[in-house]
TORFI-249428 format. One record per residue (C-alpha): residue in three letters; y, z, x. Coordinates in steps of 0.001 Angstrom, whole numbers, plus 524288, in hexadecimal, padded with zeros to 5 digits. Example, Ala and Ser with C-alpha at 12.3 -4.5 7.8 and 13.67 -1.06 7.14 Angstrom:
[ALA,[7EE6C,81E78,8300C]] [SER,[7FBDC,81BE4,83566]] 
END
This chain:
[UNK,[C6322,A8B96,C2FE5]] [UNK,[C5FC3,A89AA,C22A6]] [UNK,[C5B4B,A93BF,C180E]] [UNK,[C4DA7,A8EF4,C18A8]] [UNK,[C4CE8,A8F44,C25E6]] [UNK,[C5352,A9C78,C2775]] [UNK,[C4879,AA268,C1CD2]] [UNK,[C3E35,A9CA4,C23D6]] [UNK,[C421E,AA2D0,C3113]] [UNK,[C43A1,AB0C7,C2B2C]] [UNK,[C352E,AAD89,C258E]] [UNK,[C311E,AAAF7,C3358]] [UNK,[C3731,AB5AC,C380C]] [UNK,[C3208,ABF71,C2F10]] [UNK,[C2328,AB8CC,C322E]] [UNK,[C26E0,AB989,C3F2F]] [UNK,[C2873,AC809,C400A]] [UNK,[C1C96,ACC0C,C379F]] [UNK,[C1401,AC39D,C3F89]] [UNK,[C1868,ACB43,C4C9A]] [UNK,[C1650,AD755,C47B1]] [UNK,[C0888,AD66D,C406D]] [UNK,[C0574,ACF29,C4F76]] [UNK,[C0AC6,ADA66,C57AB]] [UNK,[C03FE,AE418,C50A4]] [UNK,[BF753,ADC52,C4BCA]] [UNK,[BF621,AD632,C580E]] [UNK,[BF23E,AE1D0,C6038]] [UNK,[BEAE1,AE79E,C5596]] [UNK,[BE216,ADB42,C5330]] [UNK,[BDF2C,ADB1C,C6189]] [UNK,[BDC08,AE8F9,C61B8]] [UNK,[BD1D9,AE7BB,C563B]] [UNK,[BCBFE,ADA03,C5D0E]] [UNK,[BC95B,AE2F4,C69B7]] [UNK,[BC39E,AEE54,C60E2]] [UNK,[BB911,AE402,C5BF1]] [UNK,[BACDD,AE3CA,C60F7]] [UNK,[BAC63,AD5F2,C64DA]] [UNK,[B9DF5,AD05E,C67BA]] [UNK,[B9E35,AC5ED,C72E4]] [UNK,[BA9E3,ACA79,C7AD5]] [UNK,[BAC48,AD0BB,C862B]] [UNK,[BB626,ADD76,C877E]] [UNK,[BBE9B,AD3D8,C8DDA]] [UNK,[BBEAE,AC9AB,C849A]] [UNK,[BBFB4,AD200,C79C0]] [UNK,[BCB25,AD918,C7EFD]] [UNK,[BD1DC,ACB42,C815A]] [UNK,[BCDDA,AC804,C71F9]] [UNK,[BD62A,AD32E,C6E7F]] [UNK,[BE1BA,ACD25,C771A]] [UNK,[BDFFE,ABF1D,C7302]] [UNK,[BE1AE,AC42D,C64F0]] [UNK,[BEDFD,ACDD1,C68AC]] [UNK,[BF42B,AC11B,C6F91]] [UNK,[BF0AC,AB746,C658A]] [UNK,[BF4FA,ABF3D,C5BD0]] [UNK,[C0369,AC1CD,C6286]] [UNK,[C050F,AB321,C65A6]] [UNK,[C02CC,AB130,C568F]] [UNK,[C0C28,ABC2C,C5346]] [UNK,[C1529,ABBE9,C5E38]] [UNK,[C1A61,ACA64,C5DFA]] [UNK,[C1C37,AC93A,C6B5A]] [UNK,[C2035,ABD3D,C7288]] [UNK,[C13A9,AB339,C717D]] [UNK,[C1559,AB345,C8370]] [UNK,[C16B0,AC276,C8415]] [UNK,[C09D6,AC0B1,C7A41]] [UNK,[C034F,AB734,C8490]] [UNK,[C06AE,AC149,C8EFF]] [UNK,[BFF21,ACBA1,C88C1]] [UNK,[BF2D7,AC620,C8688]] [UNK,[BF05E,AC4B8,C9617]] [UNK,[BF665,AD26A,C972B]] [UNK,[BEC70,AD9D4,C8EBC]] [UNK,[BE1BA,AD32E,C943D]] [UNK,[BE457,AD844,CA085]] [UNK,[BE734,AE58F,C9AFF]] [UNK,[BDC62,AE724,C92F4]] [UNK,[BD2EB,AE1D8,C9F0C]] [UNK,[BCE21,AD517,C9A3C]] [UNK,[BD204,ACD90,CA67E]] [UNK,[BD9B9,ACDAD,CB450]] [UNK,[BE94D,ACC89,CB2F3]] [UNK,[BE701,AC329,CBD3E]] [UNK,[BDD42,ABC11,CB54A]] [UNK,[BE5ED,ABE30,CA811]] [UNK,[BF399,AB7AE,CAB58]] [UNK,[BECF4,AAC76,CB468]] [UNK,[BF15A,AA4AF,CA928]] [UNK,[BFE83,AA468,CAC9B]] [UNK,[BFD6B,A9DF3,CB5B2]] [UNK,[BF726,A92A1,CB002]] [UNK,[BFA14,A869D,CB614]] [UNK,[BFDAC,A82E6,CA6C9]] [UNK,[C0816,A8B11,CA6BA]] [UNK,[C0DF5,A854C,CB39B]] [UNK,[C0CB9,A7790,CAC52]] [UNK,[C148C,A7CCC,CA046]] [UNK,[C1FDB,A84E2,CA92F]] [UNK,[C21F6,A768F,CB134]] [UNK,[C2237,A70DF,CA35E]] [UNK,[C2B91,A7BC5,CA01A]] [UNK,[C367A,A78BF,CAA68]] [UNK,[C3379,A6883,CAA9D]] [UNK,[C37F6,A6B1C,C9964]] [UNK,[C41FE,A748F,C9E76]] [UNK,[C484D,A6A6F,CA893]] [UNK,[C4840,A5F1C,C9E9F]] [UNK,[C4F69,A673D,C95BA]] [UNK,[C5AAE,A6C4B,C9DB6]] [UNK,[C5C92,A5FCC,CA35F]] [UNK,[C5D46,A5959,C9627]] [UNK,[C5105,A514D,C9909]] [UNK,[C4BE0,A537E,C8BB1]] [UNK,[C558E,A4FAC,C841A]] [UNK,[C5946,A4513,C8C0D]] [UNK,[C4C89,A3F79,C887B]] [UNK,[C4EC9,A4467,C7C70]] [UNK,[C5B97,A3C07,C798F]] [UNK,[C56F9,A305C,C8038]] [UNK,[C4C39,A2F68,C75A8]] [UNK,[C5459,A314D,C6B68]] [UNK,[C5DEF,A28D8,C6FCF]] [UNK,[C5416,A1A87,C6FDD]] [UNK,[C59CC,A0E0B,C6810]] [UNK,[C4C88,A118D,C5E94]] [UNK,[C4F54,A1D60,C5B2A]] [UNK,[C5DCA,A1A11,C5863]] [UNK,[C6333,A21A4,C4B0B]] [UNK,[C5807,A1F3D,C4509]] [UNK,[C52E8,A2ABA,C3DB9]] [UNK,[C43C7,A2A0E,C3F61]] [UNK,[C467A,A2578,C4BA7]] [UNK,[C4F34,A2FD5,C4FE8]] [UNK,[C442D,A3948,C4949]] [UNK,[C391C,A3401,C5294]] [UNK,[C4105,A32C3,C5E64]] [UNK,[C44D2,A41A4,C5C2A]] [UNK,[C354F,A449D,C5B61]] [UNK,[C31B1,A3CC1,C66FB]] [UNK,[C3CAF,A43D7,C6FE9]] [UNK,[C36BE,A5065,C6B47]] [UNK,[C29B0,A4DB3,C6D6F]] [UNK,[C29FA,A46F8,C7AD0]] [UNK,[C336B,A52D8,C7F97]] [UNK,[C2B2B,A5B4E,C7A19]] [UNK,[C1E52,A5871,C81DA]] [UNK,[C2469,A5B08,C8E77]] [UNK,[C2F35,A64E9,C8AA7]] [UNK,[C2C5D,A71E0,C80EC]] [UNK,[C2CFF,A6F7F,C742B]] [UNK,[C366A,A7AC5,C70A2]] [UNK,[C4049,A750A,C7BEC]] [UNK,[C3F48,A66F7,C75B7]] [UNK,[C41AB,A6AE1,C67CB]] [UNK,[C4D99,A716C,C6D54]] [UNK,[C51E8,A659C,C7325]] [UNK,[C4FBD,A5C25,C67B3]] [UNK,[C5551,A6594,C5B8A]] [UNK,[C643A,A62F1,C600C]] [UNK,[C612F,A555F,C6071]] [UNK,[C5A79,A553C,C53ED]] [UNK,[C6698,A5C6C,C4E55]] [UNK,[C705F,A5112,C5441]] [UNK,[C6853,A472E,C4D1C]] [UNK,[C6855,A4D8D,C3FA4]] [UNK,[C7862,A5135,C4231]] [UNK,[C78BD,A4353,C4293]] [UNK,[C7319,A3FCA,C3678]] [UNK,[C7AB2,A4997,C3098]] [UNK,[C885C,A443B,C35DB]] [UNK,[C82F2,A3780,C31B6]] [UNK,[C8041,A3ABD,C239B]] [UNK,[C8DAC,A429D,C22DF]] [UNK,[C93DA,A360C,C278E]] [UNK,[C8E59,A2EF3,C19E9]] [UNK,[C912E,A3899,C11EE]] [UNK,[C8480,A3F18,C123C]] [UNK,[C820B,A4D3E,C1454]] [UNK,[C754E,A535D,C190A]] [UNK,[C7066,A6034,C1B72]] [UNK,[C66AF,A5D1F,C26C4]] [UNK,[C5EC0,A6AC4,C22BB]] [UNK,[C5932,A62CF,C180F]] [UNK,[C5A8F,A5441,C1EFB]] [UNK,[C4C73,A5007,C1FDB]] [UNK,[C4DDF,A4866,C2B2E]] [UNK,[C52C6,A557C,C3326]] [UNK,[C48E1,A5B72,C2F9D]] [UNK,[C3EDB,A5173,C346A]] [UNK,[C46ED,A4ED6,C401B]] [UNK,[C44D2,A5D28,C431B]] [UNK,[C37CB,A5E2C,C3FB1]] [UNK,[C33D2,A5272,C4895]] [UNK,[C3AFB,A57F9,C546C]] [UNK,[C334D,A65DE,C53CE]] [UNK,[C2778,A5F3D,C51C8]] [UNK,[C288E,A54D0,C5BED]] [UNK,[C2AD8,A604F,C651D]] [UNK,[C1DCD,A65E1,C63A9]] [UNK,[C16E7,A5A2A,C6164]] [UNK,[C1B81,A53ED,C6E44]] [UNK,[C16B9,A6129,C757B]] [UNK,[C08A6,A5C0B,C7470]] [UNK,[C0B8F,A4FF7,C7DF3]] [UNK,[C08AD,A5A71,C89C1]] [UNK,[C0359,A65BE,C8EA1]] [UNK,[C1047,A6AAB,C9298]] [UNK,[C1540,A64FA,C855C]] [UNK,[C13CB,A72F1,C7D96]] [UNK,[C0BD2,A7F71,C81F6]] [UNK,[BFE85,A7E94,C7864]] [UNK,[BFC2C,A719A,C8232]] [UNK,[BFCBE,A792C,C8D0D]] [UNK,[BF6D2,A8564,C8751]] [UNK,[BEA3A,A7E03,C840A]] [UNK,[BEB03,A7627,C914E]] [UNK,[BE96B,A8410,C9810]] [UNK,[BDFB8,A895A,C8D9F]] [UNK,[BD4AD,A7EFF,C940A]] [UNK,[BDB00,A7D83,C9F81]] [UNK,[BD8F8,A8DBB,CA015]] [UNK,[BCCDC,A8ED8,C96E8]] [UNK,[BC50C,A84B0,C98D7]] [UNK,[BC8B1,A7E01,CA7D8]] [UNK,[BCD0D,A6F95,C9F35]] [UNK,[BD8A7,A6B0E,CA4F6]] [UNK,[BE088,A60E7,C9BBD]] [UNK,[BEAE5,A587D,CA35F]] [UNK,[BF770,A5678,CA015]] [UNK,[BF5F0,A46AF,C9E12]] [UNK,[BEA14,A4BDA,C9541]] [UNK,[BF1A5,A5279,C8D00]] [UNK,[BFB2B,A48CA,C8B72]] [UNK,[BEFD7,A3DD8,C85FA]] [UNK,[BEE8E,A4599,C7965]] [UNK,[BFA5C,A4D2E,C799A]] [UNK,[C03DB,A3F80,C79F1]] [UNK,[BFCAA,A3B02,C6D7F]] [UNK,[BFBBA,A478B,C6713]] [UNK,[C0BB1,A480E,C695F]] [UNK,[C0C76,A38C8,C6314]] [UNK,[C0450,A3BCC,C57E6]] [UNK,[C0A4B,A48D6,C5422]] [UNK,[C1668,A41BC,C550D]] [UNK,[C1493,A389F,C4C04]] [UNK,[C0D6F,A40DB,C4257]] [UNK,[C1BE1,A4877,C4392]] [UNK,[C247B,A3C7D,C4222]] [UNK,[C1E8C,A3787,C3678]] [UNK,[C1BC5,A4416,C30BF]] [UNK,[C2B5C,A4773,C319D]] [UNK,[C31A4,A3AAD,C2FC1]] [UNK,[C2A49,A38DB,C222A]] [UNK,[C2E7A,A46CD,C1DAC]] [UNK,[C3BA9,A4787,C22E2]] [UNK,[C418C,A3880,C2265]] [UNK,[C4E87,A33FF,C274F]] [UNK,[C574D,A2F67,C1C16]] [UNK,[C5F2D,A2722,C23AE]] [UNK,[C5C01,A1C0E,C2D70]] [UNK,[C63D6,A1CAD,C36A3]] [UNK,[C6BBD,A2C78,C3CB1]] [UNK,[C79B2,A2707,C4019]] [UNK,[C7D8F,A2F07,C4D9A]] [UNK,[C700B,A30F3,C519C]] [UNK,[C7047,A2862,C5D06]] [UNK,[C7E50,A2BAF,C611F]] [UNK,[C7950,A39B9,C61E5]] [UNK,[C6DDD,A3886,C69C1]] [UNK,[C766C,A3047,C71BC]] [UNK,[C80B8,A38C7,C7253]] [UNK,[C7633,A438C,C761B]] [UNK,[C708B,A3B7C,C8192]] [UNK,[C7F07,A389F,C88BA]] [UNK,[C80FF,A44B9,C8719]] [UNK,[C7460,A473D,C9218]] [UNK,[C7B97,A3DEF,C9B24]] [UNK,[C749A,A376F,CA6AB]] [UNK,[C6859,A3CD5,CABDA]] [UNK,[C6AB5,A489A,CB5D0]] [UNK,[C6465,A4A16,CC1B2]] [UNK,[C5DC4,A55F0,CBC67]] [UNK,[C58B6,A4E48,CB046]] [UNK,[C533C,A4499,CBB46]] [UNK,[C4D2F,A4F73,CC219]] [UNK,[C476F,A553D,CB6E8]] [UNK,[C3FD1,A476D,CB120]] [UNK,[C3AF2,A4797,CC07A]] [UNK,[C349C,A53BD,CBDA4]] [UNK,[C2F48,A5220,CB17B]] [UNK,[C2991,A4413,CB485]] [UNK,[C23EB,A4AC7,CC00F]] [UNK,[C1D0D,A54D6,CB897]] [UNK,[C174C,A48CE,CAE4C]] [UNK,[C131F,A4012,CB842]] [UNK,[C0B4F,A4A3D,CBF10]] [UNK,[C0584,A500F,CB237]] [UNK,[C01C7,A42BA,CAB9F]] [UNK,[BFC40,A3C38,CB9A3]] [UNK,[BF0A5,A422E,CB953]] [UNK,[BECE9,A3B50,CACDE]] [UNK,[BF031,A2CF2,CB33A]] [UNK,[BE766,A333F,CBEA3]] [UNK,[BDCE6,A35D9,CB697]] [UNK,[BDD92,A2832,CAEE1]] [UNK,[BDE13,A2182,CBC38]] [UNK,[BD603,A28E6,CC28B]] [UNK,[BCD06,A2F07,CBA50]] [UNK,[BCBF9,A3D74,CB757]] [UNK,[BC1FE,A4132,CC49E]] [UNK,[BCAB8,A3A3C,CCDE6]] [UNK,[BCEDF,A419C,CDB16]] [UNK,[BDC8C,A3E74,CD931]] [UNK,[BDE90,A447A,CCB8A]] [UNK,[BD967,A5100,CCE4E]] [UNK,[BE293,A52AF,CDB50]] [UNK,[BEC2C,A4CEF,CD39B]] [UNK,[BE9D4,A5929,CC9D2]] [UNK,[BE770,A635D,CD28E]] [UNK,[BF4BB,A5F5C,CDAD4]] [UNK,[BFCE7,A5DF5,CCD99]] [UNK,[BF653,A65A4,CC133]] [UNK,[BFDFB,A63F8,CB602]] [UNK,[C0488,A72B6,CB7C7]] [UNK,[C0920,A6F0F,CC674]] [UNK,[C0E5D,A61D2,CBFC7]] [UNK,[C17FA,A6907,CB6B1]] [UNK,[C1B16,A72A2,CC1B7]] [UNK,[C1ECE,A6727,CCAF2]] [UNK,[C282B,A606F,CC137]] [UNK,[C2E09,A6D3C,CBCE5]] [UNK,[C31E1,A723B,CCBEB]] [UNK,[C35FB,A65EC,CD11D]] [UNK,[C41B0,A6A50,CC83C]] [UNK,[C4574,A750C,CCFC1]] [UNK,[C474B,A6C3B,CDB75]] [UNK,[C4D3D,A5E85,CD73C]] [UNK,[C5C58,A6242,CD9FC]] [UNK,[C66AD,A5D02,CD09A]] [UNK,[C6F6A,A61FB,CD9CF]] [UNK,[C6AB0,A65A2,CE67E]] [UNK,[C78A6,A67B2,CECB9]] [UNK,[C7902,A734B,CE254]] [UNK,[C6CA5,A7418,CE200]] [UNK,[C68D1,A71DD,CD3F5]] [UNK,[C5C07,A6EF5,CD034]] [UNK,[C55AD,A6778,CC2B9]] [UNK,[C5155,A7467,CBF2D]] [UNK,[C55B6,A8275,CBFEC]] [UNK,[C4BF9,A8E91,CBF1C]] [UNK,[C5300,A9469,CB542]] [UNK,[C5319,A85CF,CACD0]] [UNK,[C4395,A863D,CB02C]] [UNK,[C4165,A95B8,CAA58]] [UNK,[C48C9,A9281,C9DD3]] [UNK,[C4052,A85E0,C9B66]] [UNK,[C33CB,A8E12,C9DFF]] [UNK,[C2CF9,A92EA,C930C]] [UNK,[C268A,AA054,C98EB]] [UNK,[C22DD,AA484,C8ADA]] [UNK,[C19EA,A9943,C8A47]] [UNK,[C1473,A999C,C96EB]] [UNK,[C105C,AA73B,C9450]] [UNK,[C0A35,AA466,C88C4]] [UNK,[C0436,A9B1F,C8D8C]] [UNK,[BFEC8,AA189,C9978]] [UNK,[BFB86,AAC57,C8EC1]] [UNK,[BF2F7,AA3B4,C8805]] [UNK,[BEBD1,A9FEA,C9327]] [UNK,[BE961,AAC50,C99B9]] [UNK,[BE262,AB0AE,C8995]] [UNK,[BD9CE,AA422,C8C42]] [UNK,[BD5AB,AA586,C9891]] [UNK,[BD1A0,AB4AF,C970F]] [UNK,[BCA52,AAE90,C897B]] [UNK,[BC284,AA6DF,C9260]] [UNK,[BBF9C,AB0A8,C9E27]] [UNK,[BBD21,ABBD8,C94F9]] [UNK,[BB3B2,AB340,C8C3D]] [UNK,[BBB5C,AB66F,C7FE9]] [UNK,[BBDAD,AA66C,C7E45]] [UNK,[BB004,AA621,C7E0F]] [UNK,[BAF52,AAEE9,C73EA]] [UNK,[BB931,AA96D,C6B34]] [UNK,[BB58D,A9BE2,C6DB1]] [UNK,[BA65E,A9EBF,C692D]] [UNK,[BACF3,AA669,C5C17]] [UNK,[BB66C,A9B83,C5895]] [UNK,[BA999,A8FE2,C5A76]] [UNK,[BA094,A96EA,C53BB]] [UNK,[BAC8C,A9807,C47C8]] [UNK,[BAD3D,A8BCE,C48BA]] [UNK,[B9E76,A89E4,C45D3]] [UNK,[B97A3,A8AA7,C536D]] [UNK,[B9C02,A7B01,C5663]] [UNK,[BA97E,A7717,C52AE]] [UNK,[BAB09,A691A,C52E7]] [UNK,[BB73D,A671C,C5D02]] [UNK,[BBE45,A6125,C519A]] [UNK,[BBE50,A6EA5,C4C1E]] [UNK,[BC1F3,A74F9,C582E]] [UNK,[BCD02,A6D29,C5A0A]] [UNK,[BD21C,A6C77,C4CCA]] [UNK,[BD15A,A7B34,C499F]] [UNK,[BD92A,A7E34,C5699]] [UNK,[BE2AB,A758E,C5489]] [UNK,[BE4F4,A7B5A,C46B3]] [UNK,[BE4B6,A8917,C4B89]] [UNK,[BEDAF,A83FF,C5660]] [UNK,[BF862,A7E11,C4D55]] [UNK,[BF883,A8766,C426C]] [UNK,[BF9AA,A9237,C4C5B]] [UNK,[C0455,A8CC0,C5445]] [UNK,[C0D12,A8952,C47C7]] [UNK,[C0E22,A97B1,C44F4]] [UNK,[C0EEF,A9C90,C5300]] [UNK,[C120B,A9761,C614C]] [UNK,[C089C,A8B57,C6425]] [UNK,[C0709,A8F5B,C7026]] [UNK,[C0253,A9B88,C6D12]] [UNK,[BF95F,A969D,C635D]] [UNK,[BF4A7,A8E5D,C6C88]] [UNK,[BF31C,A9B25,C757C]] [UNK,[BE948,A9E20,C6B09]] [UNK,[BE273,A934B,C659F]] [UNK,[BE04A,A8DED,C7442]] [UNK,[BD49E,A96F9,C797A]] [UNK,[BCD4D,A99E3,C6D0C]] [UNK,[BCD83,A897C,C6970]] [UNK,[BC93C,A85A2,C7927]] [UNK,[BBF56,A923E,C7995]] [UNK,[BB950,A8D68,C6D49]] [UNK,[BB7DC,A7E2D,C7049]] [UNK,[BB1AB,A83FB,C7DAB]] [UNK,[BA914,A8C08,C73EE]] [UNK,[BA5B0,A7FC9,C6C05]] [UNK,[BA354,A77EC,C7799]] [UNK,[BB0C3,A6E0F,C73D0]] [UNK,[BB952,A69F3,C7D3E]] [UNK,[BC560,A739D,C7D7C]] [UNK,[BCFE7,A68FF,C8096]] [UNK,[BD04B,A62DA,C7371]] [UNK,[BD2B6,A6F30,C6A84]] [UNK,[BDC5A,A736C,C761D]] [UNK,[BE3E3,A66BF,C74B0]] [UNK,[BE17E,A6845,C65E7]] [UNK,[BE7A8,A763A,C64CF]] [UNK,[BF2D4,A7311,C6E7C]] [UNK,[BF71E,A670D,C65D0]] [UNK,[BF651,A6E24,C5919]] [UNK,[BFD4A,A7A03,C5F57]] [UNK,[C0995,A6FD2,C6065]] [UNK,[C08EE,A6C73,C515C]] [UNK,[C0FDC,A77FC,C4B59]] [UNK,[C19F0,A7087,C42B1]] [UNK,[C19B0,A7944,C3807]] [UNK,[C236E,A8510,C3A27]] [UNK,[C2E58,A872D,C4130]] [UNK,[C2808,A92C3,C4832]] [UNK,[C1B34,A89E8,C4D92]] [UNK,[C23BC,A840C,C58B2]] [UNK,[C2FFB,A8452,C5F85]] [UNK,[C347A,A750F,C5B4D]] [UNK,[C33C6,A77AD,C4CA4]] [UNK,[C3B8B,A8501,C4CDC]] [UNK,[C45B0,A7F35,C55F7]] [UNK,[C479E,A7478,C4C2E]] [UNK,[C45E8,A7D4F,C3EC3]] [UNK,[C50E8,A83F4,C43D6]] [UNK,[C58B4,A77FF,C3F68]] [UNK,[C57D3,A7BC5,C30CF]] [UNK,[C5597,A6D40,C2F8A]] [UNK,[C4646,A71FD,C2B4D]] [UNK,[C402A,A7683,C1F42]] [UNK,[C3480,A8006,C2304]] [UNK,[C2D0D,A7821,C18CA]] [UNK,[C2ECE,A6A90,C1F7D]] [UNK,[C293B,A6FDF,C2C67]] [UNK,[C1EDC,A763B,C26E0]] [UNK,[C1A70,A6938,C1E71]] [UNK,[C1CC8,A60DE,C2A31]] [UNK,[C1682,A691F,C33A4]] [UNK,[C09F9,A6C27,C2A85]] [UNK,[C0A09,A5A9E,C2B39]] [UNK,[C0C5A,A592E,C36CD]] [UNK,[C0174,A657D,C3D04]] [UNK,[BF718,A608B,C334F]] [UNK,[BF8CD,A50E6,C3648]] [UNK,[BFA6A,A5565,C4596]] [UNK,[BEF1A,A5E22,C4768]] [UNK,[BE56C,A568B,C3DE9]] [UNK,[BE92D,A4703,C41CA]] [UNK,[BEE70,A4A28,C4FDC]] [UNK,[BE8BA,A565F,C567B]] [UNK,[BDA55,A579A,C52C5]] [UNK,[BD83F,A496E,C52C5]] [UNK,[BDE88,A47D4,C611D]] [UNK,[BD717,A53AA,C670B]] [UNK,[BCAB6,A5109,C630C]] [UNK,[BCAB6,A4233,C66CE]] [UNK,[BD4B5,A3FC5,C70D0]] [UNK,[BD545,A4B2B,C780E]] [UNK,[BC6CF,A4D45,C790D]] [UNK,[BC45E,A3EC1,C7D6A]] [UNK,[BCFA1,A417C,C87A6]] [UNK,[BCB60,A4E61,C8D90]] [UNK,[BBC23,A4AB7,C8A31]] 
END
């Protein structure tokens, strides 16, 4: 690790503790002095859960305990302190959202220990255009990222990409030695961009679908929970494909400009990747077993869609079709079909052990999750989103425009989550943005969609997301470079992408 980078983590770590304390200690104060405040318009119970909201918002900012323990709480002291039923206050988790994101959990999990990723992965990489080629090699590295992404965590496929992306640049680096060149890839330009496209291809290709990266889902269940919309998973996919595409690009040009090859052509690039691929051998019967599954899962989540086009959205069919096979029981189906298609069945070996399934399972995230939902849904039954939403509209003026709506939740949504988890931001930012279109009388799906797409633009820091600390970890990146390329790449993304696709194409969709 490199000097700078080394300074730059004790900096972090030094921010890191001050901000824990000042939130373990503020925290409970500030929520103490919000309930001690005569509060005109609320109810006991509603003001009691005000005091909450701001205990838990305050410790996911803060984090000085664990942002799920956090998401546990909230639920917990509403109960305690009377403002609802324990039945009523961890019904959340057992959202059928939750069941969509564990299925999506062990479908990721099999790919992975099967090698399905980075078979895929490989094969990409390995096509006569992308060759040794540096911008070539540079997009093709994006694109793998991206499209694993959407379907598999973005933490999991930054893992999987950064030894690649290290194999490539020890190539360049053999290849320079060879002529009598040496480099020191911590200040290469083209490692730098190489890594910087990978991070950021990781969370840009999360927005392709709802199971692509938690805000998605988190805002699926906020008007799913909130407001009785249900969005489909071929929905989301309309605007979430060419959100992914245009982020993308925005990306690739941003990063090959600022970080250009300066050769044409990486000698032992191709023999590499190739090398890589043999060394995955023939497809297994558990790799076999495990595209079964996942196709499975697709096909079910993305036919009501063709239904509906066929069809039309009233049609008999479609709604058995979705009451049979919602898109929660669709992820379920793919994901336990692994536990029973044998590899093996003399020694009985299946594509998928339990304790393979549990590691792949992100229970910090489901919780959080769930967390968040349970604090909207008492907003709404307690009449505290009421409350809010009426304060934040008449802020706002008395009639915000839904062009305002959407762009100052989308702000709030990616300035938040580039300094703290995005899905806690989005935790957040979700109930006060859909209680105060409700307020307004806007439609809450297109500031959801808004807040869940900005949520994935934190390309600043290497604390805003998993991808870009994996891959600062590398030494191969000046804090200064991410933070100019990330400012770019949020501003261009959120101005010329987000707003502009929520407020036209999603509202014409879902309108």
């Amino acid at each position: 690790m490199s000097k700078e980078a080394l300074a730059v983590k004790r900096a972090e770590q030094a921010f890191d503790h001050k901000r824990r304390t000042i939130g373990l200690f503020g925290g409970p104060i500030l929520a103490a002095l919000v309930f001690l405040t005569p509060i005109a318009g609320l109810t006991l119970a509603a003001h009691k859960l005000l005091a909450i909201m701001v205990l838990v918002a305050l410790w996911w900012i803060t984090e000085p305990v664990p942002i799920p323990v956090t998401s546990l709480i909230g639920p917990t002291l509403a109960v305690v302190t009377g403002v609802i039923p324990v039945g009523a206050a961890f019904a959340a988790f057992a959202n059928p959202m939750i069941f969509l994101f564990m299925g999506g959990f062990i479908l990721a999990k099999a790919m992975m220990t099967h090698g399905l990723d980075k078979r895929f992965a490989y094969w990409l990489l390995s096509r006569s255009w992308v060759g040794s080629n540096p911008k070539r090699i540079f997009l093709a590295v994006g694109l793998a990222a991206a499209l694993c992404s959407g379907w598999v965590s973005n933490t999991a496929t930054a893992a999987m990409m950064f030894p690649i992306c290290l194999g490539l640049l020890t190539s360049i680096k053999e290849m320079f030695a060879a002529n009598g060149r040496e480099i020191d890839l911590h200040e290469y330009k083209y490692a730098t961009g190489l890594m910087l496209m990978t991070a950021y291809s990781c969370s840009i290709g999360g927005v392709l679908t709802p199971i692509g990266t938690p805000p998605n889902l988190i805002m699926l269940g906020f008007l799913d929970q909130m407001c009785d919309i249900h969005v489909s998973f071929f929905e989301w996919m309309t605007w979430g494909f060419i959100a992914m595409v245009v982020y993308f690009l925005i990306a690739y040009v941003v990063l090959s400009h600022m970080f250009p090859a300066d050769v044409t052509r990486i000698e032992g690039a191709e023999t590499f990747i190739q090398g890589k691929l043999s060394e995955l051998g023939g497809w297994t019967r558990a790799q076999k077993n495990t595209l079964f599954c996942f196709l499975v899962a697709v096909v079910l989540w993305v036919t009501p869609g063709f239904l509906s086009i066929a069809f039309g959205s009233t049609d008999p069919t479609l709604k058995m079709y979705n009451k049979l096979f919602p898109e929660a029981i669709a992820a379920m189906l793919g994901a336990l079909i692994l536990f029973i298609l044998p590899v093996n069945f003399e020694k009985r070996q299946f594509t998928l052990k339990w304790s393979e399934a549990m590691e792949g399972i992100e229970w910090g995230t489901l919780i959080l999750f769930g967390g968040g939902l349970a604090m909207g849904g008492m907003m709404y039954k307690t009449g505290l989103s009421q409350w809010v939403g009426d304060l934040i509209v008449s802020s706002m003026g008395g009639a915000p425009t839904q062009v305002a709506m959407v762009a100052i939740f989308s702000v709030m949504a990616l300035l938040l989550s580039e300094l703290t988890s995005h899905t806690a931001a989005t935790n957040m930012i979700g109930p006060l943005a859909i209680t105060a279109a409700v307020a307004a009388g806007i439609s809450p799906i297109p500031v959801s969609v808004g807040i869940a797409l900005s949520a994935s633009l934190g390309f600043m820091l290497p604390v805003s997301t998993p991808p870009n600390a994996i891959v600062y970890a590398s030494g191969y990146i000046p804090i200064t470079k991410m933070i100019h390329t990330g400012v770019i790449i949020d501003t261009v993304g959120i101005a010329c992408v987000t707003i502009p696709l929520v407020i036209y194409f999603v509202s014409w969709i879902t309108g």
